[in-house]
N, CA and C atoms as a LAMMPS dump frame, in Angstrom:
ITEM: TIMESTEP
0
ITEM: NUMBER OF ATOMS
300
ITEM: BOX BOUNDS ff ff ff
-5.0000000000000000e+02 5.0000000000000000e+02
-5.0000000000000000e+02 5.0000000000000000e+02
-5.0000000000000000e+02 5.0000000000000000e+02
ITEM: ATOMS id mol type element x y z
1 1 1 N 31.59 17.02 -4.85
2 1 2 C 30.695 16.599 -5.892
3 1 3 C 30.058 15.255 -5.503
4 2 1 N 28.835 15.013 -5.638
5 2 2 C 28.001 14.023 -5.162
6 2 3 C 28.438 13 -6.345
7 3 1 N 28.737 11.694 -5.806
8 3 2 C 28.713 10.725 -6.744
9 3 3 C 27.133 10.068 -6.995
10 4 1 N 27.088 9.415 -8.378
11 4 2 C 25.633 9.27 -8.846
12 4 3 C 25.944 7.612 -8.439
13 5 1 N 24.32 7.054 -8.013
14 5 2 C 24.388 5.764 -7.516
15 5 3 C 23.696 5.399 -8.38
16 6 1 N 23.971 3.586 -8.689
17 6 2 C 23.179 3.255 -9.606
18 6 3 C 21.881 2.538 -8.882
19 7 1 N 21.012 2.812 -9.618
20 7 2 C 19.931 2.488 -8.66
21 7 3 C 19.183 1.578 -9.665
22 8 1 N 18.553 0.536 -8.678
23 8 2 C 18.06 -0.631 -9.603
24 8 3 C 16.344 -0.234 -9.536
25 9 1 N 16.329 -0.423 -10.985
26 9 2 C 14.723 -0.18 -11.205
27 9 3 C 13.665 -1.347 -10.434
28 10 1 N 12.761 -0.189 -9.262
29 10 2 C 11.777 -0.76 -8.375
30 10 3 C 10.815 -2.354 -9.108
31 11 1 N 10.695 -3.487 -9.308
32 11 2 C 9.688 -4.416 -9.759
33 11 3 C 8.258 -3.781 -9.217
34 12 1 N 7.876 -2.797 -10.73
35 12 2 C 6.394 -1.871 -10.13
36 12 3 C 5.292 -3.296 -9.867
37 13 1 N 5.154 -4.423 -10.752
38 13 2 C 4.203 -4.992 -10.348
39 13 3 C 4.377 -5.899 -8.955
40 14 1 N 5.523 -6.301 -8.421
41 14 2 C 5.622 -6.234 -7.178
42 14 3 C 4.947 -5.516 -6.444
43 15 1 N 4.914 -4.282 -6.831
44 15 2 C 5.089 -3.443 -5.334
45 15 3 C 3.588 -2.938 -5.318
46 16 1 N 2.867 -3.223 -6.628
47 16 2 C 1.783 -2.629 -6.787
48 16 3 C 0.629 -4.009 -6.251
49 17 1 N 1.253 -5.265 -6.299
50 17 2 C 0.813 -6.683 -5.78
51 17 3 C 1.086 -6.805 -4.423
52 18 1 N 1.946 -5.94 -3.822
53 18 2 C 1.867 -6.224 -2.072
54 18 3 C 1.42 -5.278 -1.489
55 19 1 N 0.878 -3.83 -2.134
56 19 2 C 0.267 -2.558 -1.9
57 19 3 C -0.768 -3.363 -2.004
58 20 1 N -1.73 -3.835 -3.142
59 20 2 C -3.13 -4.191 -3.329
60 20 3 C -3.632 -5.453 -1.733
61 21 1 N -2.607 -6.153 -2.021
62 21 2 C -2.407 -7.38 -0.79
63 21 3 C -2.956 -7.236 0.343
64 22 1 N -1.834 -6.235 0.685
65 22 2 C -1.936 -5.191 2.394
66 22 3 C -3.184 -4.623 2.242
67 23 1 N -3.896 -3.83 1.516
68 23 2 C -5.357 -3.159 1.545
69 23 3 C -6.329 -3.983 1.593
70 24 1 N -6.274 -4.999 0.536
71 24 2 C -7.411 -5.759 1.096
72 24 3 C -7.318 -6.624 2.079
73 25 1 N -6.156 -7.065 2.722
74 25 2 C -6.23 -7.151 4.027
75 25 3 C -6.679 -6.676 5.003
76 26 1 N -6.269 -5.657 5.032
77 26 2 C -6.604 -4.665 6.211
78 26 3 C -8.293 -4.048 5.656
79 27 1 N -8.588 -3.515 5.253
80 27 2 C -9.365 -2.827 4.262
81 27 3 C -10.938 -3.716 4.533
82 28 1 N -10.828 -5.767 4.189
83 28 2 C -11.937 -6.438 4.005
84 28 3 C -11.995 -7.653 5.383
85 29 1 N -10.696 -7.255 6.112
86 29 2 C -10.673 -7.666 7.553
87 29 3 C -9.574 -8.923 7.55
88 30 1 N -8.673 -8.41 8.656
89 30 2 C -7.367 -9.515 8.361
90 30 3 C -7.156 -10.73 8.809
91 31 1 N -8.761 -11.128 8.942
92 31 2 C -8.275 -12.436 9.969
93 31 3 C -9.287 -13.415 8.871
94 32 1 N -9.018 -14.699 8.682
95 32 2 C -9.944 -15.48 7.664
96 32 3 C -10.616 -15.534 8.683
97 33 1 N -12.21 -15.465 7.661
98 33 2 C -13.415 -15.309 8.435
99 33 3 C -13.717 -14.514 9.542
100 34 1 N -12.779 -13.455 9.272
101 34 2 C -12.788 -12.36 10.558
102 34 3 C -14.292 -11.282 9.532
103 35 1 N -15.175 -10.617 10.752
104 35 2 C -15.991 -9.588 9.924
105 35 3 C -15.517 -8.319 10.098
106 36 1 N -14.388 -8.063 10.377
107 36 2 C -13.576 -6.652 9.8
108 36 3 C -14.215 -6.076 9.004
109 37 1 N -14.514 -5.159 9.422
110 37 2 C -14.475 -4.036 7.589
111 37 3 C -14.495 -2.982 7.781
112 38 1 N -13.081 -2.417 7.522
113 38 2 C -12.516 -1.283 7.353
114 38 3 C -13.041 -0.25 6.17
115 39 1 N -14.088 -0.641 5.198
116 39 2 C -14.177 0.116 4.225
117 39 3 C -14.62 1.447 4.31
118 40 1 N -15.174 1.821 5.038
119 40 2 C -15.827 3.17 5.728
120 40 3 C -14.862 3.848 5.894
121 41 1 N -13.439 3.432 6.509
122 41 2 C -12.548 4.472 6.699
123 41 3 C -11.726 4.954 5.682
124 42 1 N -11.358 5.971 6.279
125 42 2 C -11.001 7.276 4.982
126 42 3 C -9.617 6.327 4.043
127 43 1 N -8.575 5.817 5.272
128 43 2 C -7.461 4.944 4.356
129 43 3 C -8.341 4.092 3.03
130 44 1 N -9.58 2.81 3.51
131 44 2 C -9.679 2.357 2.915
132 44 3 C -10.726 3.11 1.54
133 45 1 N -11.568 3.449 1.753
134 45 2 C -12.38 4.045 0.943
135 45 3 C -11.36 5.019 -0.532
136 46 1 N -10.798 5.771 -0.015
137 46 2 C -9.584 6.228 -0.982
138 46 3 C -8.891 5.182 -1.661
139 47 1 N -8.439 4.652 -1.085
140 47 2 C -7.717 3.268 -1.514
141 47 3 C -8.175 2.793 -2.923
142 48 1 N -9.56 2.677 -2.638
143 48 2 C -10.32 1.832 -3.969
144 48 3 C -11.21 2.852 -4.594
145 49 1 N -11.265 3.982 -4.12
146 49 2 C -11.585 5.259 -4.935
147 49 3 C -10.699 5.511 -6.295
148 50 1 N -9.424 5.126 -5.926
149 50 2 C -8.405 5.712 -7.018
150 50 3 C -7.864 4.062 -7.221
151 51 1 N -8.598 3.284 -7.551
152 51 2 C -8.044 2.324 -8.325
153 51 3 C -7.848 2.152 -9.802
154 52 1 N -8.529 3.09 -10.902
155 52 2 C -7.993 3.559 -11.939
156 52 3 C -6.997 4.026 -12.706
157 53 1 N -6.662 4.782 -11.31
158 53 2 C -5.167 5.793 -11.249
159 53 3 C -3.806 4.557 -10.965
160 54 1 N -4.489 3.65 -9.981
161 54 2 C -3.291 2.214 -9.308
162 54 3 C -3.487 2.094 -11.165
163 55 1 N -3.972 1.489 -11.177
164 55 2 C -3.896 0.493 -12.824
165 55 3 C -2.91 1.437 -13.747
166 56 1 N -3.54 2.206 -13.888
167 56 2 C -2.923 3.294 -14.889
168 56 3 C -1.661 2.992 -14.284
169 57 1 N -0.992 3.644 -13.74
170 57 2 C 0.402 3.137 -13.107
171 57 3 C 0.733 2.072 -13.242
172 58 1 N 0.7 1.389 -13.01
173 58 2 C 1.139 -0.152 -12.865
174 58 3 C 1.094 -0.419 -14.809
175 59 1 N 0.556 -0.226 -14.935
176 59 2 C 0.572 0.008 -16.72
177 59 3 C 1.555 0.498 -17.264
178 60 1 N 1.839 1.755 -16.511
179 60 2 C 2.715 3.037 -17.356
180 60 3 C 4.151 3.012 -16.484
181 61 1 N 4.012 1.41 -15.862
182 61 2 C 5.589 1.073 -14.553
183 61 3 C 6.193 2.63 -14.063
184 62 1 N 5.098 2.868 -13.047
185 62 2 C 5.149 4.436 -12.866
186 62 3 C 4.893 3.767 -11.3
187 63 1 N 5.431 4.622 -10.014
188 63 2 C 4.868 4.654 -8.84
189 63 3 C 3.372 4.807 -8.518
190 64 1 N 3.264 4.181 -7.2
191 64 2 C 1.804 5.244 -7.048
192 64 3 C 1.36 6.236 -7.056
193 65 1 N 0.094 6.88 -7.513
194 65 2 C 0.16 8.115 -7.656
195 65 3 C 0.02 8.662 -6.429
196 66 1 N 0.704 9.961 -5.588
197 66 2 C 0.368 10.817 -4.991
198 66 3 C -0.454 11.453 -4.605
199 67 1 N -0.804 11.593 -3.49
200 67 2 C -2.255 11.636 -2.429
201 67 3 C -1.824 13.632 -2.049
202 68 1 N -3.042 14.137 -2.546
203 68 2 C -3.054 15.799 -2.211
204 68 3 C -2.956 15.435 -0.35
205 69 1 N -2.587 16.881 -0.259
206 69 2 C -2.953 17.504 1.223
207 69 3 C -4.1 16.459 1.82
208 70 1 N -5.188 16.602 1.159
209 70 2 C -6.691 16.475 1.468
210 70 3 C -7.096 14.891 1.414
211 71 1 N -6.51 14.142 0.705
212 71 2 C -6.775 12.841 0.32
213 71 3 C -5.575 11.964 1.828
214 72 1 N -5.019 12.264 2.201
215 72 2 C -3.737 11.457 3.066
216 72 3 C -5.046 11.317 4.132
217 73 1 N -4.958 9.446 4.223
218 73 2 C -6.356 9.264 5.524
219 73 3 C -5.251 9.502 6.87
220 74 1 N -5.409 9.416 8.581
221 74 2 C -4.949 9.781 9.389
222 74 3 C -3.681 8.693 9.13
223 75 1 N -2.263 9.177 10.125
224 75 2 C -1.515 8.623 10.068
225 75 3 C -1.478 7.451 10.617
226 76 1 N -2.3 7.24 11.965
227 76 2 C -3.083 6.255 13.051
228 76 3 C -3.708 4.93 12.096
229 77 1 N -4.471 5.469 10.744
230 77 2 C -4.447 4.249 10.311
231 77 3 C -4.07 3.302 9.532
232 78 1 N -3.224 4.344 8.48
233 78 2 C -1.649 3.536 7.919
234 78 3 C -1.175 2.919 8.815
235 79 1 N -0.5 3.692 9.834
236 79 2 C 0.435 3.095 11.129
237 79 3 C -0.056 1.356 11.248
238 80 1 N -1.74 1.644 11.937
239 80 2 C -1.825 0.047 12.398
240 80 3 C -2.403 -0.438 11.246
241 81 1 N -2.106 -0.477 9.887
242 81 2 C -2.399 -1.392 8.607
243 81 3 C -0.967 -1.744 8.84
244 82 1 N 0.191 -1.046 8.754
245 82 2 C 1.233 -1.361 7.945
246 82 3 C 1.704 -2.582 9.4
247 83 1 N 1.496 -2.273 10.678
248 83 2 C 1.821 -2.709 11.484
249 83 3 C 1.571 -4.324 11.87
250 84 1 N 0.174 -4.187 11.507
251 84 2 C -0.724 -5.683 11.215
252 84 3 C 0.222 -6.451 10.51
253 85 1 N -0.086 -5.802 9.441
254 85 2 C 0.355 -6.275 7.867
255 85 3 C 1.837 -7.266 7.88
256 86 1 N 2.817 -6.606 8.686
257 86 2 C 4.237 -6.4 8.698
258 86 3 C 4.221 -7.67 10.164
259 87 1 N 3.316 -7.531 10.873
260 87 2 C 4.165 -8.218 11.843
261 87 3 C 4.012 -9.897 11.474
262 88 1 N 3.108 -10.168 10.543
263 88 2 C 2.859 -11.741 10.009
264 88 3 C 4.143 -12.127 9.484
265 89 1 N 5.101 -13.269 9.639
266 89 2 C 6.487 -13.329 8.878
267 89 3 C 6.289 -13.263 7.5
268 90 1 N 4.741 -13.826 6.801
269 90 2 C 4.757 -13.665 5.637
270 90 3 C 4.967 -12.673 4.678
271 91 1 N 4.593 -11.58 5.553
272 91 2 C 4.521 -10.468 4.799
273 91 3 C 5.793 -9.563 5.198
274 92 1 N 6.779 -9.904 5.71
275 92 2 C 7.853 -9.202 6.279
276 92 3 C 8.892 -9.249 5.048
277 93 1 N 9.111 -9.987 3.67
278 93 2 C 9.588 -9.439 2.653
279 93 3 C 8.892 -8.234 2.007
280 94 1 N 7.666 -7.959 2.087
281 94 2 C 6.906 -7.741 0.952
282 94 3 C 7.794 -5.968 1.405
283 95 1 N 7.237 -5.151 -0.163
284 95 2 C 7.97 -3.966 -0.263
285 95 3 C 7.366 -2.646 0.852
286 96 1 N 6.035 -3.252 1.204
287 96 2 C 5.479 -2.082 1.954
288 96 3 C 6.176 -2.082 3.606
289 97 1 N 6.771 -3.381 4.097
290 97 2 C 7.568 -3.714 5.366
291 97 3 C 8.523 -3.266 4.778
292 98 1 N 9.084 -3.259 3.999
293 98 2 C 10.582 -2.838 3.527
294 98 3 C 11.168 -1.279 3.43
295 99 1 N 9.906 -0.809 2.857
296 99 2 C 9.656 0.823 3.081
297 99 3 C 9.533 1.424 4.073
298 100 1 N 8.391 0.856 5.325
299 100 2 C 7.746 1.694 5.621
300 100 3 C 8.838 1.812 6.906
C-alpha cells in the first residue's frame, strides 16, 4: 500500500512571477540593451497569446494551463530559454531551474 505524502502547497504567485520573469527575458532579449527579440517565435508568441488564461490561474491559485498537442513550441527552444535563464546565479532559485 502506497503511503500518502504530505505535500506542501506550490506559492502559485511565485511560480507564476518567475515563469513571467524567464519569458520576458528570453522572449524581449536577455541581455540589457541587448536587441533580442524572440517574439516571432512560436515559444514566445504563445506565451503572451494565452496571457488571460496565466491571469486566470494565478487568480484561481491553479497551475499553468496546459498546452494541446499543437500549441507545445519546439523543445530546442524551451531547452535554450530555460538554459539561459538558469545558468545566471540569480535565477538558479527561481521555480522554473528547480523544475526543469
Amino acid at each position: 500500500m502506497k503511503q500518502k505524502r504530505d505535500r506542501i502547497a506550490p506559492d502559485f504567485h511565485k511560480m507564476h512571477k518567475d515563469m513571467e520573469d524567464m519569458h520576458d527575458f528570453w522572449c524581449n532579449g536577455s541581455e540589457p540593451g541587448s536587441d533580442t527579440n524572440r517574439m516571432e517565435t512560436k515559444l514566445c508568441a504563445d506565451w503572451y497569446a494565452k496571457e488571460e488564461h496565466r491571469r486566470d490561474a494565478l487568480q484561481n491559485q491553479k497551475p499553468l494551463p496546459k498546452l494541446t498537442e499543437e500549441e507545445h513550441p519546439p523543445i530546442e527552444e524551451v531547452d535554450d530559454m530555460h538554459r539561459e535563464w538558469c545558468s545566471l546565479d540569480e535565477n538558479a532559485p527561481t521555480i522554473p531551474c528547480k523544475m526543469w
